[in-house]
C-alpha positions in Angstrom: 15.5 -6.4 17.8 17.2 -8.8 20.4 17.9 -7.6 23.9 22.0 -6.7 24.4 23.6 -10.0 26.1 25.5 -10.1 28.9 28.9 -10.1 26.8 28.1 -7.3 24.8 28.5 -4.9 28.2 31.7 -7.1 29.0 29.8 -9.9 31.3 30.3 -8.3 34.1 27.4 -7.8 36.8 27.6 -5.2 39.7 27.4 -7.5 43.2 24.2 -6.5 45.3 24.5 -3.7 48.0 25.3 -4.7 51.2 22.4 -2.5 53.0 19.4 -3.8 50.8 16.8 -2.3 53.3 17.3 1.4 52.0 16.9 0.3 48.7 13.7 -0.9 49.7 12.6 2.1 51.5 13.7 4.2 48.7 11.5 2.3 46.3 8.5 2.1 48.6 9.0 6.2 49.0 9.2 6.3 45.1 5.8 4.7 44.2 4.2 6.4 47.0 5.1 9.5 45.3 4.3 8.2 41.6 0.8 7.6 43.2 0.5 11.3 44.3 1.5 12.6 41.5 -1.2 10.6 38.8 -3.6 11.4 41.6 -3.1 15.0 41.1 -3.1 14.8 37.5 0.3 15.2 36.9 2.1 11.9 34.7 5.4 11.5 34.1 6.7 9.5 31.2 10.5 8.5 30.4 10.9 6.7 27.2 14.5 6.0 25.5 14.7 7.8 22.4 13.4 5.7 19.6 16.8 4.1 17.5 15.8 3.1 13.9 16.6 -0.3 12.9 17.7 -0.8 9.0 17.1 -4.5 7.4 18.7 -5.4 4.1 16.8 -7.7 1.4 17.4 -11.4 1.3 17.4 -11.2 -2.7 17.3 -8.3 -5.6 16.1 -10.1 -8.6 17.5 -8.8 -11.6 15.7 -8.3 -14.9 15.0 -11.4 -17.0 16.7 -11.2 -20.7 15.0 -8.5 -22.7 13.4 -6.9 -19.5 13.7 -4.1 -18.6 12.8 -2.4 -14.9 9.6 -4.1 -13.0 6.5 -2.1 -12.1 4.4 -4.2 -10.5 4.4 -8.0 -8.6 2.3 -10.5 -6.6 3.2 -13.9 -5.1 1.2 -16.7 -6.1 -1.4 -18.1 -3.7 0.5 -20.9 -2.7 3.8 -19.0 -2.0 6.0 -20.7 -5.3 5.8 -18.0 -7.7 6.4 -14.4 -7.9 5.0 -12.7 -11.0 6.3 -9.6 -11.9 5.3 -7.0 -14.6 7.9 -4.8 -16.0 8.2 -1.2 -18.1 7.5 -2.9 -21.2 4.2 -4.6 -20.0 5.7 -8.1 -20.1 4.7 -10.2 -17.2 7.4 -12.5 -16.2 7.2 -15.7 -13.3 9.8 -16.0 -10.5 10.3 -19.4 -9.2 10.9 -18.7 -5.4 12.2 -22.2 -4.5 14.8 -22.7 -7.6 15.7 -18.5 -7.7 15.4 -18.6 -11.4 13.3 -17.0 -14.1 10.1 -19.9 -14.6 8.6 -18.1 -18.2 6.5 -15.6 -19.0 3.1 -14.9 -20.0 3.2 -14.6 -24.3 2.0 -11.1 -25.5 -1.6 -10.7 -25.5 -4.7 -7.8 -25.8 -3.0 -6.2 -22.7 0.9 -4.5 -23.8 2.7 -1.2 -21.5 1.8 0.3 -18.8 0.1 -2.0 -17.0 -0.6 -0.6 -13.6 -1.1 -4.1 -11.2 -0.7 -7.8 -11.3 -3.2 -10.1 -9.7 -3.4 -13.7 -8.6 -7.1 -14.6 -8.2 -7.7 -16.0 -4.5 -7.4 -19.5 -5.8 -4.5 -18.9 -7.7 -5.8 -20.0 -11.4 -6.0 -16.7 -13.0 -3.5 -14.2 -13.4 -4.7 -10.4 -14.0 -2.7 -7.8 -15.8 -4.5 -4.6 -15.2 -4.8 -1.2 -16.6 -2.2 -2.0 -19.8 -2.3 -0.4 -22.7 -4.8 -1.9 -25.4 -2.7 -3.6 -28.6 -4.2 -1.7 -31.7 -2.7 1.5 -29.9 -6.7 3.5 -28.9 -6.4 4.9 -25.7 -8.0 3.9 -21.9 -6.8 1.1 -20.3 -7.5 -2.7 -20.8 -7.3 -5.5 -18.2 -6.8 -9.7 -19.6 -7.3 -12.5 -17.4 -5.3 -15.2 -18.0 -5.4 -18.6 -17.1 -2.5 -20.0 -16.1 -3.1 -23.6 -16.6 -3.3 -23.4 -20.4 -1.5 -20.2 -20.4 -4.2 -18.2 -22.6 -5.8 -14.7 -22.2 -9.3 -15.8 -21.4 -11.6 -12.4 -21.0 -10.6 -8.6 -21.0 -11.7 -5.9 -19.3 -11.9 -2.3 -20.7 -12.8 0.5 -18.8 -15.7 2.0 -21.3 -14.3 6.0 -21.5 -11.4 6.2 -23.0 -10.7 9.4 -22.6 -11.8 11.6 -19.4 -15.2 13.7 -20.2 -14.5 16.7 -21.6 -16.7 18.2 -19.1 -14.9 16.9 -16.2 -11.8 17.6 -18.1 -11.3 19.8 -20.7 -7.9 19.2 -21.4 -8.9 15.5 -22.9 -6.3 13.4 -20.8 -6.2 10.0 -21.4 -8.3 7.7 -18.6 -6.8 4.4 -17.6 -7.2 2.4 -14.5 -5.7 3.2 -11.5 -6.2 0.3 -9.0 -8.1 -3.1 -9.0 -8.8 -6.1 -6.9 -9.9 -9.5 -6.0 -12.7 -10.1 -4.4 -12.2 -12.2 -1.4 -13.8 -15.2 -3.0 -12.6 -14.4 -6.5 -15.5 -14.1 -8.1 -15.6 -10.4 -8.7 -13.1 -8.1 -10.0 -12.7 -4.0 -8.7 -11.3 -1.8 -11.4 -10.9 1.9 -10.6 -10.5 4.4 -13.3 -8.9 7.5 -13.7 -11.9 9.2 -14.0 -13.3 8.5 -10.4 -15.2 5.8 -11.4 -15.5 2.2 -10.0 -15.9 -0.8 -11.8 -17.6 -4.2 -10.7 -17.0 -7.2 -13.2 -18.1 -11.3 -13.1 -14.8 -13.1 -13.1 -17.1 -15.9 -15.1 -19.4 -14.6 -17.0 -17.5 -11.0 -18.3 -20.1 -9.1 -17.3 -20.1 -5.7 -16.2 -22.3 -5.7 -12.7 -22.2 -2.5 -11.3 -20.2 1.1 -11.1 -19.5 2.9 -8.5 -19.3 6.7 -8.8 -17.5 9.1 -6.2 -20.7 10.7 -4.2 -19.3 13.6 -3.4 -18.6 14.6 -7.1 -21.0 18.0 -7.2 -19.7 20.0 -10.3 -19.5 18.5 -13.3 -16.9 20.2 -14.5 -15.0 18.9 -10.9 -12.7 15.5 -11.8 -11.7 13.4 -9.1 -9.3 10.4 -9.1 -9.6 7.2 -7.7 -6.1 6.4 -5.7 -6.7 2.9 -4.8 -9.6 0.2 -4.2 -10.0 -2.7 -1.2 -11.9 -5.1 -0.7 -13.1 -6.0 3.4 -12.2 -9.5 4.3 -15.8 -10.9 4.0 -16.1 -9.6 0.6 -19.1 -7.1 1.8 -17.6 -3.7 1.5 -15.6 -2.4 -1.0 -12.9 0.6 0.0 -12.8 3.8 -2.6 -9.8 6.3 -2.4 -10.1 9.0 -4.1 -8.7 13.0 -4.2 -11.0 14.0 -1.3 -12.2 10.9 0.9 -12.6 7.1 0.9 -15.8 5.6 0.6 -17.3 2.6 2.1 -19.5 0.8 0.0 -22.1 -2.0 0.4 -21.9 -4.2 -2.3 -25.3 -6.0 -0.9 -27.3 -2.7 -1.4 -25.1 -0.6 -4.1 -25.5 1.8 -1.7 -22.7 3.7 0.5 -22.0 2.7 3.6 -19.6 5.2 4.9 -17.5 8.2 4.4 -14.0 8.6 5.9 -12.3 12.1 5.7 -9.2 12.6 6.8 -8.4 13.6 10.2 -4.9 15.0 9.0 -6.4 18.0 7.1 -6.1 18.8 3.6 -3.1 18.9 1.5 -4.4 21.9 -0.2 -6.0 25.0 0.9 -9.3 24.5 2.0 -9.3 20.5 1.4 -10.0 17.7 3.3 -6.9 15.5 2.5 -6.2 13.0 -0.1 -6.5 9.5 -0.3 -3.8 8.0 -1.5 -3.7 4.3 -0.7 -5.9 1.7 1.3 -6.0 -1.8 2.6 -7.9 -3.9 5.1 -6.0 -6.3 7.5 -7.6 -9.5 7.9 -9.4 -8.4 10.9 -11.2 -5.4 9.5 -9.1 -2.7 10.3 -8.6 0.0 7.2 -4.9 1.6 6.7 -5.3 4.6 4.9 -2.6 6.6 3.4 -3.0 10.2 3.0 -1.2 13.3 1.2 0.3 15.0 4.2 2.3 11.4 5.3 0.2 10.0 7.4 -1.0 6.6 7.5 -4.2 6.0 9.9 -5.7 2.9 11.0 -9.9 2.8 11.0 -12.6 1.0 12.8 -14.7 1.3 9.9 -17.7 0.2 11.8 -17.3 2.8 14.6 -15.8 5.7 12.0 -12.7 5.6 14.5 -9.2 6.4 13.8 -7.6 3.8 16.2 -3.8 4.8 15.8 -1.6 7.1 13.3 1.3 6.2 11.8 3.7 9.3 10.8 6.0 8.3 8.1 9.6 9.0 8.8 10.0 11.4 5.4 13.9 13.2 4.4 12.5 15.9 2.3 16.2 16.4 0.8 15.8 13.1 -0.7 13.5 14.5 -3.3 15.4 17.7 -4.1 16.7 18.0 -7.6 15.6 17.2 -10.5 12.3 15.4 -8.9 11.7 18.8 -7.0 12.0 21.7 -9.3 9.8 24.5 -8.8 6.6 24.5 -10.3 6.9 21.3 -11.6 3.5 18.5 -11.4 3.5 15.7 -12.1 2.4 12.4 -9.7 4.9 11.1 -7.0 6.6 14.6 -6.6 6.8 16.2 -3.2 7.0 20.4 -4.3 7.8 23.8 -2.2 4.6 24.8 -2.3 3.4 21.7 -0.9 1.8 19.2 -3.8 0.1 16.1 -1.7 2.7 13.1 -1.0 1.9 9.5 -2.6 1.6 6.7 -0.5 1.5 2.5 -0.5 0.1 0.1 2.0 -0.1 -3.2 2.7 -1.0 -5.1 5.7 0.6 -8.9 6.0 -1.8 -11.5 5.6 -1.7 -12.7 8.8 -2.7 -9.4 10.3 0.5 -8.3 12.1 2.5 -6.2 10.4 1.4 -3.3 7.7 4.3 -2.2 5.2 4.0 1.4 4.3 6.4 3.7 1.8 5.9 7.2 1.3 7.2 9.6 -1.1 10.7 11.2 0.2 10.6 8.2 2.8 14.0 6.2 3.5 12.7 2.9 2.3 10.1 0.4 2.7 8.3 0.7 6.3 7.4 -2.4 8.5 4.9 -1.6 11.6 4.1 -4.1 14.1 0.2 -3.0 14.1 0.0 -4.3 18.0 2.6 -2.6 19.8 5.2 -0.8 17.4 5.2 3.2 16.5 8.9 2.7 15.2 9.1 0.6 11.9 11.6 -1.3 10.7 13.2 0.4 7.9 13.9 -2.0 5.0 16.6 -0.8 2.2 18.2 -2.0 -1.1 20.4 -0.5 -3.7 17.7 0.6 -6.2 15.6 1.1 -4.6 14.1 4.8 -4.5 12.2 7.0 -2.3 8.6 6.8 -4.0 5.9 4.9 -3.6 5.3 1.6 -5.6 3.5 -1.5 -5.3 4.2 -3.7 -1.8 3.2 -7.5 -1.7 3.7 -9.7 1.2 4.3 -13.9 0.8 1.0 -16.0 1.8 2.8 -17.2 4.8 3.2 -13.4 6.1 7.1 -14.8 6.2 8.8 -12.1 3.1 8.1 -9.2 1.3 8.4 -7.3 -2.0 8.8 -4.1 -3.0 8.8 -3.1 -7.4 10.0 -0.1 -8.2 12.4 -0.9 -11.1 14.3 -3.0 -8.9 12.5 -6.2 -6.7 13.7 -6.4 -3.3 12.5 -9.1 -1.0 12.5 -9.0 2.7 12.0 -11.2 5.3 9.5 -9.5 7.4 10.3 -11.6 10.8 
């Protein structure tokens, strides 16, 4: 926000006092007692109360014909396209230059539901992850597709379809719940619903590893994976789960690190959920948890550098998305179910976008020096978490939650 000018307090400037000299002595008697004061211990602080700014989008794009709400989006690599999944599992291409719809991807293995869209880092393969599979079985299926020739080139399915009976009795259907990129795209992440990690060649198809939550004691215990991150050298990969995120080495298989959060947990006698991560481009971790908190990590030092409490309106999610009793995901309840949360830090590094559940709209924090974000609202768009994407240039961003908003961020 700009400083006031001089016209906005009627450009008029009082005229210097005519006895300077005490104003000088009244100064110099000032800091000398300031100086006493932090000697002894004592600090005094005056801050003007904090005045939240509001920023409307540059663009709503409506649905293309025959769409219907999006879910999900990504800007291409290059910064010309915006792809954007929608409630029917169609994936659909923005041109951002000519503001039109550019075509869409033809339907393929992957249909509904899909939980993420993907651009590989060099921008040649699209992935539509955790959809449903096309002959109707249940778990969730993941296609690659390349976008030169516009065919679905390799899929992904997470191998139990349904969560262990053990770890569930009630049968529930698994299906993935987060996925990403490798740095140098030639890896793919894909967390299940059944608090399992999958590592997959881009290339070859190959299942190469999976990553199981450690702390996952009683087999009759399920824990969900939240989210999934890659570090920017591609050597760690970030877990989210129910109880903690885990660090792991993706050199040695092995894990790395364990961060609980500091907040508490959202239940009795937890130790906080895990609801969303992401790594800014110098290594710092932004971790969203279910009490509306988002913390910044040192990972290497297992430091929580600086917390962010989300500006939350619990009346926004009375009514019919806060009934008593009621569970179900992305619902804040009176006797205090966890909050959802999304993060996503710019790509240059500067600014992380946050939204909470009951929040007033999409959150932008300047990571250096800002503890009040900017608040950024549309018509449509609605006080839960969904999926955040920032342009390459760090210049706009997006927000999907059956509406796409577009920002700019600057």
């Amino acid at each position: 926000m700009s400083e006031p000018s001089f016209e906005q307090f009627g450009g008029v400037l009082a005229a210097p006092p005519r006895r300077p000299w005490r104003l000088m002595i009244a100064a110099v008697t000032a800091v000398a007692v300031a100086v006493a004061l932090i000697a002894m211990g004592v600090v005094m602080v005056t801050a003007k109360p904090a005045v939240p700014r509001t920023r409307s989008p540059i663009a709503t794009i409506k649905d293309p014909p025959g769409g219907k709400g999006t879910r999900a989006g990504a800007f291409s690599p290059d910064g010309t396209i915006l792809a954007i999944e929608d409630q029917n599992g169609r994936t659909y291409f923005w041109d951002l230059a000519a503001r039109r719809w550019a075509g869409s991807l033809p339907p393929g293995r992957c249909r509904g539901g899909a939980a993420e869209v993907l651009f590989s880092p060099d921008g040649k393969t699209l992935a539509v992850i955790g959809g449903q599979r096309s002959d109707g079985s249940p778990g969730g299926i993941s296609c690659l597709w390349d976008l030169a020739s516009g065919r679905e080139v390799a899929t992904f399915v997470v191998p139990l379809g349904l969560l262990d009976p053990k770890r569930d009795p009630d049968g529930a259907t698994g299906g993935a719940a987060g996925a990403a990129f490798s740095p140098n795209g030639k890896t793919l992440a894909i967390a299940d619903s059944n608090g399992d990690t999958y590592l997959w060649d881009v290339a070859t198809g190959r299942q190469v590893a999976v990553f199981t939550a450690p702390h996952v004691t009683d087999p009759n215990e399920t824990i969900f994976v939240n989210a999934i991150a890659f570090s920017p050298d591609g050597k760690a990969l970030a877990v989210a789960d129910d109880l903690e995120t885990t660090i792991w080495d993706l050199a040695t298989h092995r894990v790395a690190a364990t961060l609980t959060d500091p907040g508490g947990g959202s239940e009795p006698g937890g130790s906080g959920e895990a609801k969303a991560v992401a790594f800014s481009r110098d290594g710092t971790l932004a971790i969203g948890d279910g009490n509306g908190n988002v913390y910044l990590w040192d990972v290497a030092s297992r430091r929580v550098t600086a917390t962010l409490a989300q500006p939350v309106d619990p009346p926004l999610c009375n009514g019919e998305f806060n009934q008593p009793n009621e569970d179900g995901y992305g619902l804040v309840e009176p006797d205090g179910s966890p909050l959802n949360a999304s993060v996503a830090f710019s790509p240059d590094g500067r600014v992380l976008a946050t939204k909470v559940d009951c929040g007033r709209g999409l959150y932008l924090w300047n990571v250096a020096r800002s503890r009040t974000p900017v608040t950024l609202t549309a018509p449509g768009i609605d006080v839960f978490p969904s999926p955040i994407a920032f342009s390459p240039d760090s210049a706009m961003v997006a927000n999907f939650n059956g509406v796409t908003g577009m920002w700019r961020v600057g």
